[in-house]
N, C-alpha and C positions, 0 to 999 in steps of 0.2 A: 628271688632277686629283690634287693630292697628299693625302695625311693630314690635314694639317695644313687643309686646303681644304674636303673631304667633312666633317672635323668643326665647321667656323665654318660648315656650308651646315647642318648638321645642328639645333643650337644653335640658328639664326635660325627654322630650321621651326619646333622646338618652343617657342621665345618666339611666336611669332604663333600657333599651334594646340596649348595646352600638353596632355598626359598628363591626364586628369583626378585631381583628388584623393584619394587613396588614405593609411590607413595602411600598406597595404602595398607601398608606391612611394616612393622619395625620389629624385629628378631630379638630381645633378652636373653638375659643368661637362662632365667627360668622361662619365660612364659612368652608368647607372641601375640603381638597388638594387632588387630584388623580392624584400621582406622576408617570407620564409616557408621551412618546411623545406624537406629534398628530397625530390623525390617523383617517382615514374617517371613519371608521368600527366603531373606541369608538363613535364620533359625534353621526350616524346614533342610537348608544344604548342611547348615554345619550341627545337627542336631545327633549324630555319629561320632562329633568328635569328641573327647572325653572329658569332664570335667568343662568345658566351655562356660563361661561367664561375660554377663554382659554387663562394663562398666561404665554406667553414665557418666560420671566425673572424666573419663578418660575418651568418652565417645566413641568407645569402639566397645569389641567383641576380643577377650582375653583367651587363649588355648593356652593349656600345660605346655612345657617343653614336650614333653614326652606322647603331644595329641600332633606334633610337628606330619607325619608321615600319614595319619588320618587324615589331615589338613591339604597337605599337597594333593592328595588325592581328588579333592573338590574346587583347588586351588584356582585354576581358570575362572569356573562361574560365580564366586566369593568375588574375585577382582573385577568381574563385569558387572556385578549388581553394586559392589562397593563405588564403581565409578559413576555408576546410574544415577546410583542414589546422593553423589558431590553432585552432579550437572542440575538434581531437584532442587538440593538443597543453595546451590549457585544463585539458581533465579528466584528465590523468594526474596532475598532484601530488593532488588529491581523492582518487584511488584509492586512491594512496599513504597519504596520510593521511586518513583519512575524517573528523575529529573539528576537521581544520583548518579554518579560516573563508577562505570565499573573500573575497579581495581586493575592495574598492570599484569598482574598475575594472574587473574580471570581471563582478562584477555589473550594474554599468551597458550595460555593450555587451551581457549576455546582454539587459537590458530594452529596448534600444533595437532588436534582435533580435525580439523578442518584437512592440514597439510598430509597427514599420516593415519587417520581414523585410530581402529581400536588399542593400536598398539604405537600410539604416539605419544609415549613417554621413553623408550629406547630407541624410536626413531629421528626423536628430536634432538636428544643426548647427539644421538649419532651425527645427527646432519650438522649441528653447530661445535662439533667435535669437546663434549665438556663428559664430565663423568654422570651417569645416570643417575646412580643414589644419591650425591651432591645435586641435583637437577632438582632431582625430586625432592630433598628434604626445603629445599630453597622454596620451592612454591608451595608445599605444606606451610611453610613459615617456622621453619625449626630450628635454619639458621639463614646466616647472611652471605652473600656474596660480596666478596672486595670488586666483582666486576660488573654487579647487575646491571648497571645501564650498556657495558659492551655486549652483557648478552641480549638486552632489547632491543640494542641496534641490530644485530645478527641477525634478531629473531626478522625484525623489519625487513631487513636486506632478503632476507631468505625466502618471505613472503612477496618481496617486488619482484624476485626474479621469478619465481614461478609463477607470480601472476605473468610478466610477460612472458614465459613459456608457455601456459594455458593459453595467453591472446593471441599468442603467433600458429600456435597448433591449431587453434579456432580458423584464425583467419586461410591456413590453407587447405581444412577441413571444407573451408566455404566453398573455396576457390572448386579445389573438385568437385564436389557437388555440383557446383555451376557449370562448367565441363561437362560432365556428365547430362545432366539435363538439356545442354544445347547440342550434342552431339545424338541424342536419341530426338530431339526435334529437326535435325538436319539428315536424319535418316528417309531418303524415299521409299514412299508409301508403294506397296505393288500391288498390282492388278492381278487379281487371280482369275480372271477371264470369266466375269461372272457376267 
């Protein structure tokens, strides 16, 4: 089979069973980006796949089309160390500058973090009803939204209401508790006829 053959068989896989959604993935015709630094940990996972390449100018880790299905294969722990390694790379200008404001976008992926842990990038899509790969290329910075400040408002709104769900659970978390502990101090003590 030639080159040219393995890569239109490749291409057809991955339209019929795409990569899932990721900012840290952007899918080509030929070759797929895994946008994240380097790191000897990712190497050591993706060191199976074929022809793999590391392009600095592009920041990322380049796979053949046709390394697509080796790829999937490690696909979960590539996008947990790829994330790791944006949260490192997040907080070094802060260090640098302590007094600078973090960006809108930092902040929102830290909340949506916060709101949804490891898989708060389809949860987030999800909760403020937009499309996930549009989500995601938005805070990559790949392109622009006609609505970004309606979805910072969202994001906002969506962080005050669960905050007050979290206060209101707290607070009748307490309540029982306190309950509890007065009802085990209003229990009388028995005498076992000692």
């Amino acid at each position: 089979m030639s080159k040219e053959e393995r890569e239109e068989r490749a291409r057809a896989k991955l339209a019929a069973d795409p990569l899932p959604a990721s900012p840290y993935l952007q899918v080509n015709a030929d070759h797929i980006l895994i946008k994240c630094g380097f790191s000897e940990q990712l190497l050591q996972i993706l060191r199976w796949v074929p022809k793999l390449e590391w392009r600095p100018e592009l920041r990322g880790w380049q796979v053949p089309i046709v390394g697509a299905e080796t790829l999937r294969s490690v696909l979960p722990e590539v996008l947990r160390l790829a994330e790791a390694s944006e949260e490192i790379d997040a907080r070094k200008p802060y260090a640098a500058a302590p007094n600078a404001a973090p960006a809108a976008e930092d902040l929102f992926k830290a909340a949506a973090r916060l709101l949804f842990g490891s898989d708060w990038q389809r949860e987030t899509a999800r909760a403020l009803g937009r499309d996930e790969t549009s989500l995601a290329r938005f805070l990559l910075g790949e392109h622009t939204l006609e609505d970004a400040d309606r979805l910072n408002a969202d994001m906002l709104a969506l962080m005050q209401r669960r905050t007050a769900e979290i206060a209101a659970a707290a607070d009748r978390f307490a309540a029982a508790l306190a309950l509890q502990r007065e009802s085990r101090q209003e229990l009388p003590t028995t005498d076992q006829g000692m």
